[in-house]
Every structure is written in C-alpha cells, then in structure tokens.
N, C-alpha and C positions, 0 to 999 in steps of 0.2 A: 728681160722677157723678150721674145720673139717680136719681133716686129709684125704685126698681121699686115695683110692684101688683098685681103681674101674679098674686096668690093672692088679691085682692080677691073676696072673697064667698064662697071657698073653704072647706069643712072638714077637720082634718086630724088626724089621730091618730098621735102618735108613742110607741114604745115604748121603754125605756129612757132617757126621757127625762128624768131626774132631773140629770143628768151630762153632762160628757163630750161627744161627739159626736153623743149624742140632744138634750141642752139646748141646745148651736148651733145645730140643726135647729131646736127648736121657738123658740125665740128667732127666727130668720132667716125663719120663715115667717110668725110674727109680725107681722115686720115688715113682711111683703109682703103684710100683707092676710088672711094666713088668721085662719080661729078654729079654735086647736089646743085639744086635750087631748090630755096627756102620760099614758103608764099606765107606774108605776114599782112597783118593792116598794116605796120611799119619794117621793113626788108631792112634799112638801113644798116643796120650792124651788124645781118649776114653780108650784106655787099661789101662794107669797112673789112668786114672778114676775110676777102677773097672770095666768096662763093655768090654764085646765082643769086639775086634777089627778085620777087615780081610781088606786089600790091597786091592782096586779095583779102576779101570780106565774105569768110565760107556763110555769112547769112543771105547773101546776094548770090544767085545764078549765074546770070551774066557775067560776075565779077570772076567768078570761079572758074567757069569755060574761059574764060579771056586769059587770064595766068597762068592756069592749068597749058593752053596752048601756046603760051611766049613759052612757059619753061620746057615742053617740050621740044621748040625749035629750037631753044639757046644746047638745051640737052643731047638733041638728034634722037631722042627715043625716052623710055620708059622701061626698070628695072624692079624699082624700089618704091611703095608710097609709104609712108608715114604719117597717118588721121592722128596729129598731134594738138591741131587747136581746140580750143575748150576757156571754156569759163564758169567760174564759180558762184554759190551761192549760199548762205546761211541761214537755218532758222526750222523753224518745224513747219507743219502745214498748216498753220496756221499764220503764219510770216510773211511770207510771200504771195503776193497779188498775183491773177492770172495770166496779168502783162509779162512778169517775172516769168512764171511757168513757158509761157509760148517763149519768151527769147531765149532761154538757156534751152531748151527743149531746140528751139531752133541752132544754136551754136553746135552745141553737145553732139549732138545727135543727128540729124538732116543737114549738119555741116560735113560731116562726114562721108553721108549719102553724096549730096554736090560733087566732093570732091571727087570721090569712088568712080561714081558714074562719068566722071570728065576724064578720068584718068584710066577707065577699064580698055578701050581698044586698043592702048599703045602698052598696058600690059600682055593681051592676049598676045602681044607678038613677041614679047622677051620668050629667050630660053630659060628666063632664071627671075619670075614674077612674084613677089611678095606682098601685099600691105601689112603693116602691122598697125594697131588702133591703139591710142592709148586711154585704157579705159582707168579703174583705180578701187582700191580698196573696198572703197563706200559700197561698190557691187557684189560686195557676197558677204558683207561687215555692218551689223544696223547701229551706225556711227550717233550720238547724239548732234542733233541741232545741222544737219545736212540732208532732210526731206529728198528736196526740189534735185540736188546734186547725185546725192546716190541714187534715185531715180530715173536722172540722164543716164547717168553709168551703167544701173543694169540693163536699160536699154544698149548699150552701146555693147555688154556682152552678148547678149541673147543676136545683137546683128552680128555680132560677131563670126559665130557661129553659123549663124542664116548664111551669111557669105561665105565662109568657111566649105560651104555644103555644093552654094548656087554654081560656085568658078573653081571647085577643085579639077574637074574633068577637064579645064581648061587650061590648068597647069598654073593657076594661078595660088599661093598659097597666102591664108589669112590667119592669122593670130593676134592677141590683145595681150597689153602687161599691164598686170595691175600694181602702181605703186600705192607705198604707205604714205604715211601724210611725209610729203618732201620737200626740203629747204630750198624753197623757190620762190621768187618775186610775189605771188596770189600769196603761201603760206603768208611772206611777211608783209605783205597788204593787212592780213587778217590780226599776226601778231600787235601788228603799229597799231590794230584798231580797240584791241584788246584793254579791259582799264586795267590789267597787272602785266603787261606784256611778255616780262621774265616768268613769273608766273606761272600764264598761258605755256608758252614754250617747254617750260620744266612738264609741263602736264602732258602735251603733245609727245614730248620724248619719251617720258614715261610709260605712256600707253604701248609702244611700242618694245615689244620683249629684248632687243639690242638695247632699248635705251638711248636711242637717238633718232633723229630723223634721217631720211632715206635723203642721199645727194642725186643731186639730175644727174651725174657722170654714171651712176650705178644704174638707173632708170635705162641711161641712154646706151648703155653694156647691154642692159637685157634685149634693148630694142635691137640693137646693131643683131644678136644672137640670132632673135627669130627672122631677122630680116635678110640675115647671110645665106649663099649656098649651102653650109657647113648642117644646114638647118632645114635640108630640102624634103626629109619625112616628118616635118615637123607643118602642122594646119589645124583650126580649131580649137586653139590650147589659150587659154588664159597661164602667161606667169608672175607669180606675185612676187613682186621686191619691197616687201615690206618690212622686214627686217624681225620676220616670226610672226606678224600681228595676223595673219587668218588662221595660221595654224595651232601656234602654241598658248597653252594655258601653264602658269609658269605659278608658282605657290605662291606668296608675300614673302619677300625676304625676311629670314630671321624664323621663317615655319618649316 
C-alpha cells in the first residue's frame, strides 16, 4: 500500500490521547506526516512515543488554555483538533446520581467546548483547519443500560453540527465519527467488570453485524479521513465505524 503524507507539514492536537482511540489517532497522524501533541491527564506514553505531550483536565479551564497554549508553542501553529477525550458511564436513569450527570456531561461535552474555544484563533489561521469530535454510536442507537452516555453523545452530535455551521465561513471544517462499541481500555474496564465477562463480550460482538468489535486503528482511519486535506468538502458529517450496527438489520442466522 502507498505510503500516505498527505498531513506532511500539518499540526495537530489530539485530546485523550494517552490511550485507546486518541493514541491511534496521534500515532496514525504521525505517521502521515503531522507534528502532533497529545493533551491527556496522563501524556506519558505519547511523550515515551516520540510525540508532544502536555497535562490537561478538559473539566478544568485554566488547565485547558494552559496546554492548549504550550502545545501550540511546542507546534508553532494549529492545523488539526481532535475532541477525543470522554468518559463513560452505565445504567439507565435511574442509576446515576446527579453528581454522575454534571461530570460526564462535564467531560463529554463542555470538554470539548474548552478545548474548541482554546484552540479556535490558531485554527482561523491554518490554510487547512479541521476538528473532528469523537462522538459514538449511542447518538443515533437507543443502546440498553447507557442513559447518561448516549446523552453526552447526542449532545456532542447536535454540537457538532452547531459548529459545523458557526466556523465554516471561516474555513474551518468540523466533523464527528461515530464508532461501535470498540475494543478499548473503558470497553475492557466494563468487560473485567462484567460477572460473565466472555460472555458479555460474545454479546457486544454480536450485536454488531460484522460480529466483532470495532479496533481504535479503524476509528483512528476514520478520524485521520475527515481530518485530512483529501477531505476538504467534507463539514457536518457524522461517520459511523461501527461495523453495520446503525444501519443493518440482518435476519437470525439459519432464517
């Protein structure tokens, strides 16, 4: 396969990107050329990585402007944002306390905003301005026993879009992907917590018309996509990597 480049010269700031589906991300744009820094609570293993690291708590303002502005000095500008941090939660609504509500609501979602807003001036001056948000399944899929989560989520599409609208004229473009449930650190927090954990897992895969869970390297392709030049008519799009689960209704094997 072609070597891509196509984020040659590019800068790019990914958040939550310690882990998971934010470290694919900045690993894969890496590779393509960008100069990422990562803003995690813990940077550590983007920095072990070669890449930018800077400390941030998208629930904390201050903490947000503060990294946001080392990563852009370490950077020398702003190309690329990636609204990847998030945190989860289980249970229906009646599960979750209101404390519960305001801090994921807080992460999810006005973590994003934080970022956005600290990272918008040093967008409006790239030739080649992107965020992409990652939002997730839960927002268009009424998931069992994930209230409070797909809640952040459709909030995070519906901003999506809001922004999508506010900074096109600026040349700024914004998109969301939505993955299926994917094999990531949180999924297997929830697996380990699980009393059949195999199980669980067989059930998660299931639900999912491929029959497996979605990998962060697949997530972090989609993300690289809408976040490329290659992708410059591309603004307000949610894309799903979920492996058929919004769209396909598939019979029972053996019907």
């Amino acid at each position: 396969m072609q070597d891509l480049r196509d984020f040659e010269g590019l800068k790019a700031v990914v958040t939550g990107g310690g882990s998971g589906i934010g470290a694919a991300t900045a690993r894969l744009l890496a590779n393509r050329g960008a100069a990422v820094a990562v803003l995690d609570l813990d940077p550590a293993a983007a920095v072990s990585a070669g890449l930018h690291g800077f400390k941030a708590d998208v629930s904390d303002d201050a903490s947000v402007r503060a990294a946001v502005a080392s990563a852009l000095d370490a950077l020398g500008g702003l190309d690329v944002l990636v609204n990847n941090a998030g945190i989860g939660a289980a249970g229906t609504v009646e599960d979750n306390p209101d404390e519960q509500w305001l801090r994921v609501y807080d992460v999810n979602v006005v973590g994003m905003v934080r970022v956005t807003r600290a990272a918008l001036p040093a967008l409006r001056a790239s030739q080649h301005a992107a965020i992409v948000n990652t939002c997730s399944i839960a927002a268009t899929a009424g998931l069992p026993q994930r209230a409070l989560y797909s809640a952040t989520k459709g909030a995070v599409l519906s901003l999506t879009l809001a922004m999508a609208a506010d900074h096109v004229r600026e040349g700024v473009r914004v998109n969301c992907v939505n993955p299926g449930t994917a094999d990531t650190p949180w999924v297997g927090r929830l697996l380990d917590a699980a009393d059949d954990p195999a199980a669980e897992r067989a059930a998660l895969e299931a639900r999912q018309p491929m029959g497996r869970l979605v990998s962060a390297d697949e997530v972090a392709a989609a993300i690289a996509y809408l976040a490329s030049p290659t992708a410059a008519s591309v603004t307000g799009t949610a894309l799903a990597v979920d492996g058929g689960m919004a769209g396909l209704r598939l019979r029972p094997v053996g019907q």
